[in-house]
C-alpha positions in Angstrom: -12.1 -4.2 15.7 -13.1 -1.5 13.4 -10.7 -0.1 11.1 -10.5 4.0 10.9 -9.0 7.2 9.0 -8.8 9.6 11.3 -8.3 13.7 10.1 -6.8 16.1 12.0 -7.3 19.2 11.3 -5.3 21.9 13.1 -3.2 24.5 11.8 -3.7 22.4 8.5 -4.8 19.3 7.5 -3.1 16.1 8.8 -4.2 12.6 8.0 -3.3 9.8 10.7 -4.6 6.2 10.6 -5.3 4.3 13.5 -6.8 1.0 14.6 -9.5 1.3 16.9 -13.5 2.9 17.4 -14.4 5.8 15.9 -14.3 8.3 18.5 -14.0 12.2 18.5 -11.1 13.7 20.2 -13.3 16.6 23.0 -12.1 19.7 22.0 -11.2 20.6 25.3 -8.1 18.2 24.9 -6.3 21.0 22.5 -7.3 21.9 19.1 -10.4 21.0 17.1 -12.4 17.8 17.1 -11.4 14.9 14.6 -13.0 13.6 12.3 -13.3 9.6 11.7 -14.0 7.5 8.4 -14.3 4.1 8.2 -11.6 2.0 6.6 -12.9 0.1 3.2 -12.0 -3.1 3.5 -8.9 -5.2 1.8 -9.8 -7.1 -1.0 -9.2 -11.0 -1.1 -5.4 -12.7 -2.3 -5.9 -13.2 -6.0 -4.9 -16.5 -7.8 -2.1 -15.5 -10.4 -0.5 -17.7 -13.1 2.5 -16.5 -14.2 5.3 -16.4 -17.0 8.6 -17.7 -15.5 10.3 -16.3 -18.5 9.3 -13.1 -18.0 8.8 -12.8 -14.2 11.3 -12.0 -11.3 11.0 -12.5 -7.6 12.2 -9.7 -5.4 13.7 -10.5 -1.7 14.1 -7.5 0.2 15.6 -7.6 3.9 14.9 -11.0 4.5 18.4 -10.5 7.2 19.2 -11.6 10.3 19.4 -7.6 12.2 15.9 -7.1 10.7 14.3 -10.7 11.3 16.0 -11.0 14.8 13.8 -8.3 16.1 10.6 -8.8 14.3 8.8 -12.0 15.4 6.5 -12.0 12.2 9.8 -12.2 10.2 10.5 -15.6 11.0 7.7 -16.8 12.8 5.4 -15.6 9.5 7.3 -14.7 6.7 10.1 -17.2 7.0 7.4 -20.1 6.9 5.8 -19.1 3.8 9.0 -17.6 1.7 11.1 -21.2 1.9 8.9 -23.5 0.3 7.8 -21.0 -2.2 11.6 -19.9 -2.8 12.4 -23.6 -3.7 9.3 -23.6 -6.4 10.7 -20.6 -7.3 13.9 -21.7 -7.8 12.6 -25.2 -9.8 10.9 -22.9 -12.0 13.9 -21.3 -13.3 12.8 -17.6 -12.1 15.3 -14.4 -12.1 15.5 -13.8 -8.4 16.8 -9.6 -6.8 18.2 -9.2 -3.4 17.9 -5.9 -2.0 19.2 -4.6 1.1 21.7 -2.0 2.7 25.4 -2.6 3.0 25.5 -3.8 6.2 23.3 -6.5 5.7 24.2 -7.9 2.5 26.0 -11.0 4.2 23.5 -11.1 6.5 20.7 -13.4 5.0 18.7 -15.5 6.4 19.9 -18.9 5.3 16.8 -20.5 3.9 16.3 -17.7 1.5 19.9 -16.5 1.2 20.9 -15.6 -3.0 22.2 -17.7 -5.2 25.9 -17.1 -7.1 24.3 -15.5 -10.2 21.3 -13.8 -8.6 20.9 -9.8 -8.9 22.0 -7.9 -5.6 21.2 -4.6 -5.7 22.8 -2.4 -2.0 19.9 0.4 -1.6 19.9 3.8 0.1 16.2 4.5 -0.1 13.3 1.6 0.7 12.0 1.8 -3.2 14.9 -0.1 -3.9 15.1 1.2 -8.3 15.5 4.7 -6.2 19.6 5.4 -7.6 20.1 1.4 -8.2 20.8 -0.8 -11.3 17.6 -2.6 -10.7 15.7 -1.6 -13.6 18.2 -1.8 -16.0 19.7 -5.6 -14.8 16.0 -6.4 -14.9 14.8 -5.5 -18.2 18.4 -7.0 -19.3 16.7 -10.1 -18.7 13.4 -9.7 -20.4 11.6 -9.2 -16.9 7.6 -7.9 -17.0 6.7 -9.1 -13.7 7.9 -8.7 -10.4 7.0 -10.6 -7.6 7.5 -8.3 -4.5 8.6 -10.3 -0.9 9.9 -9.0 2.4 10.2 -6.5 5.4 8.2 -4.6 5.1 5.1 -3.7 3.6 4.2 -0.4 4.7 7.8 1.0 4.1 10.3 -0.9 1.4 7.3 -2.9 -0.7 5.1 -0.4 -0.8 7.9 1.9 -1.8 9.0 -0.8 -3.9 5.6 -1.4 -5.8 5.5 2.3 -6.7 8.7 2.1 -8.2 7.6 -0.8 -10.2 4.5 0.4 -11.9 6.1 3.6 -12.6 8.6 1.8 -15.0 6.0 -0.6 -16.4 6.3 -3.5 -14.7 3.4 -5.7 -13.7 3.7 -6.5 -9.8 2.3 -9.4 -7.6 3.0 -8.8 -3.5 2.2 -12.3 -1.8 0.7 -10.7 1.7 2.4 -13.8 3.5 6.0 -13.2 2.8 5.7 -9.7 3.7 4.5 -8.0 6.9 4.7 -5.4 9.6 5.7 -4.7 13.2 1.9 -4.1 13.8 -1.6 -4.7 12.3 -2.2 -0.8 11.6 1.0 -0.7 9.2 -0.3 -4.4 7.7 -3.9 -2.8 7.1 -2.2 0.4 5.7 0.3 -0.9 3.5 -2.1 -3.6 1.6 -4.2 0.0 1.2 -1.2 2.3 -0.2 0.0 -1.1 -2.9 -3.4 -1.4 -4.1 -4.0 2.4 -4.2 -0.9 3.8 -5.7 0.2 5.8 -8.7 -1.2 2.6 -10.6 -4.2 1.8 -9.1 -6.0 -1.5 -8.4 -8.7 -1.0 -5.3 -11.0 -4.2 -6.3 -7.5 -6.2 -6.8 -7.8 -7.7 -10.3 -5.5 -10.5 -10.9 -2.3 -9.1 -12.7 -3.8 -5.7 -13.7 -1.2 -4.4 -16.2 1.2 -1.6 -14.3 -0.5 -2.4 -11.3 -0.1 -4.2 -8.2 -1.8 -7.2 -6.9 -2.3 -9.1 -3.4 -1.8 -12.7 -4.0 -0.4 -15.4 -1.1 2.3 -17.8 -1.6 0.0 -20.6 -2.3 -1.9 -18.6 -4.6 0.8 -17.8 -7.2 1.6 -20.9 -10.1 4.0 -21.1 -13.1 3.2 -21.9 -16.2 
């Protein structure tokens, strides 16, 4: 399958992305013809080590409404975000929950938060958008977030942004995250790694920039 951008142009210029050949829309279908580009490709998972001190994990979503209807939730995510919650959890990490009002008592049990864990109730998917995140974060000496949950084209990549713009380092494990279909997978590895704080060849732990790693991929020191 080959991965396109495809741009519309109209009245003015629209960008779409789409999965499938490159193909030009006949302009006897309405309007002008498109355009196609090809899609670069997403770099590998990186190996991290990281600081436990200093690092955070993020859980966003991972709730029973959101998971009930989205078979990668629990049939990919769910997999890959309970073992590595436990190491997590052994290695003494500050660990966020963030998710609307309705579904704060509605975690999923195997990753549900802890007494003393930070639990943020968000109105926006980039969850430090009118929260206390940042500043029950930095309370804590955090640097590093590591950025989990549904999804990643909307709340992580949202998420991410919001992270480097305050200066924090971010690692996004691509397995504990995902998306109700490939395009929005393809696109939202694309929009972390090519953000305000850019990373496109995915450099392990780029300063103020985001990185892909996988759950299996990321130790503590």
């Amino acid at each position: 399958m080959t991965l396109s951008r495809t741009v519309l142009l109209a009245s003015g210029l629209a960008l779409a992305l789409f999965c499938g050949s490159a193909q030009a829309q006949p302009a006897a279908q309405g309007g002008k013809p498109m355009m196609t580009l090809q899609m670069p490709a997403t770099p590998d998972p990186a190996r991290v080590t990281l600081d436990p001190k200093t690092t955070a994990l993020i859980v966003l979503d991972y709730v029973e409404d959101i998971c009930n209807s989205q078979p990668s939730c629990k049939g990919q995510m769910l997999p890959a975000m309970t073992p590595f919650m436990e190491r997590v959890r052994n290695a003494g990490l500050v660990v966020a929950y963030g998710t609307r009002e309705q579904n704060m008592t509605k975690w999923l049990k195997e990753v549900a938060p802890a007494p003393n864990d930070i639990k943020i109730v968000n109105t926006a998917q980039d969850r430090f958008y009118n929260t206390d995140l940042d500043k029950a974060l930095k309370a804590k000496g955090i640097t590093t977030l590591v950025l989990t949950g549904w999804k990643i084209s909307g709340s992580v990549t949202y998420t991410s942004v919001g992270a480097t713009l305050r200066g924090y380092t971010v690692v996004v494990p691509v397995d504990a995250t995902s998306d109700a279909t490939d395009y929005e997978i393809v696109i939202g590895k694309y929009q972390i790694l090519n953000q305000n704080s850019a990373n496109a060849t995915n450099d392990p732990l780029k300063p103020k920039a985001s990185t892909l790693s996988r759950t299996d991929m990321i130790t503590f020191q």
